[in-house]
C-alpha positions as CSV (number, residue, x, y, z in Angstrom):
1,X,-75.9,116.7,61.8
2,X,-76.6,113.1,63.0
3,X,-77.8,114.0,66.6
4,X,-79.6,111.9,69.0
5,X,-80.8,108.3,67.9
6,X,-79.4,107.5,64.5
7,X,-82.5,105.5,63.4
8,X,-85.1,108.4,64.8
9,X,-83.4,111.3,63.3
10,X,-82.8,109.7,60.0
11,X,-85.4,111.1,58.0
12,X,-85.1,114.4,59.3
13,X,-84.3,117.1,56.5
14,X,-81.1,117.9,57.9
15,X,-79.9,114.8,57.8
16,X,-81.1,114.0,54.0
17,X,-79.3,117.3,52.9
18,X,-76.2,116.0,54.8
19,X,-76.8,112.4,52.9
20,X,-76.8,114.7,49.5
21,X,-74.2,117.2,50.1
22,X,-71.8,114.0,50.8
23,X,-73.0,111.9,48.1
24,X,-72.5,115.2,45.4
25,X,-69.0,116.2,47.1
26,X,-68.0,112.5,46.9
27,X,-68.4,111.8,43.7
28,X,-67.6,115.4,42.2
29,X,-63.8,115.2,42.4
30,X,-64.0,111.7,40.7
31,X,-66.2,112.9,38.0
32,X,-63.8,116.4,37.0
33,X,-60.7,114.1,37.1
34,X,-62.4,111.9,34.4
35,X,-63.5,114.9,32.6
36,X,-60.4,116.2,32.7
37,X,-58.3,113.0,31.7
38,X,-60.4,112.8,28.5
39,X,-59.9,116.6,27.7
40,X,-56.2,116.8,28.2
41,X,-56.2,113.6,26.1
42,X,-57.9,114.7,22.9
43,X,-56.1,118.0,23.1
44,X,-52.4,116.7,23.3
45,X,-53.5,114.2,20.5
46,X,-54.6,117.4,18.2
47,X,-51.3,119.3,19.0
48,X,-48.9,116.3,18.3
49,X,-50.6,115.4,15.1
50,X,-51.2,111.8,16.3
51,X,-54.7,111.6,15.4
52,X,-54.6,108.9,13.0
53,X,-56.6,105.6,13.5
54,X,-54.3,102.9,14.8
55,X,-53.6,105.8,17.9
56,X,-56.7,105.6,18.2
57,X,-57.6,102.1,18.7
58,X,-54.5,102.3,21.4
59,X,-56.7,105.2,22.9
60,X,-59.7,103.2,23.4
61,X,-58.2,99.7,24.5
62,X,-56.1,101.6,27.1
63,X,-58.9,103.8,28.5
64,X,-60.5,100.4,28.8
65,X,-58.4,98.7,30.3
66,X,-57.8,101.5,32.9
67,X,-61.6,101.5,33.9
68,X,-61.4,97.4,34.6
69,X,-58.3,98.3,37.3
């Protein structure tokens, strides 16, 4: 895709769409890991019965201390 003289042939549309397609593949597998963290979460939560508040709060202050790492 990058072909030639980097700086000349950076604003060609071939090489946007490659910029895209990277950017959107990138951060895609991130985003459904996330996604599916936090839906395998709440369901094992309903299934065990442990949806009580002080669960909960051990919920939250460990998802948040996972995003700090």
């Amino acid at each position: 895709m990058f072909y030639g003289d980097f700086v000349s042939n950076f604003f060609s549309l071939d090489s946007i769409l490659f910029a895209l397609f990277d950017i959107l593949t990138l951060f895609q597998g991130r985003l459904f890991t996330l996604s599916e963290f936090f839906r395998l979460e709440y369901q094992n939560r309903i299934v065990l019965g442990e949806w009580k508040k002080v669960h909960w709060l051990e919920w939250k202050v460990s998802i948040g201390l996972s995003t700090i790492n």
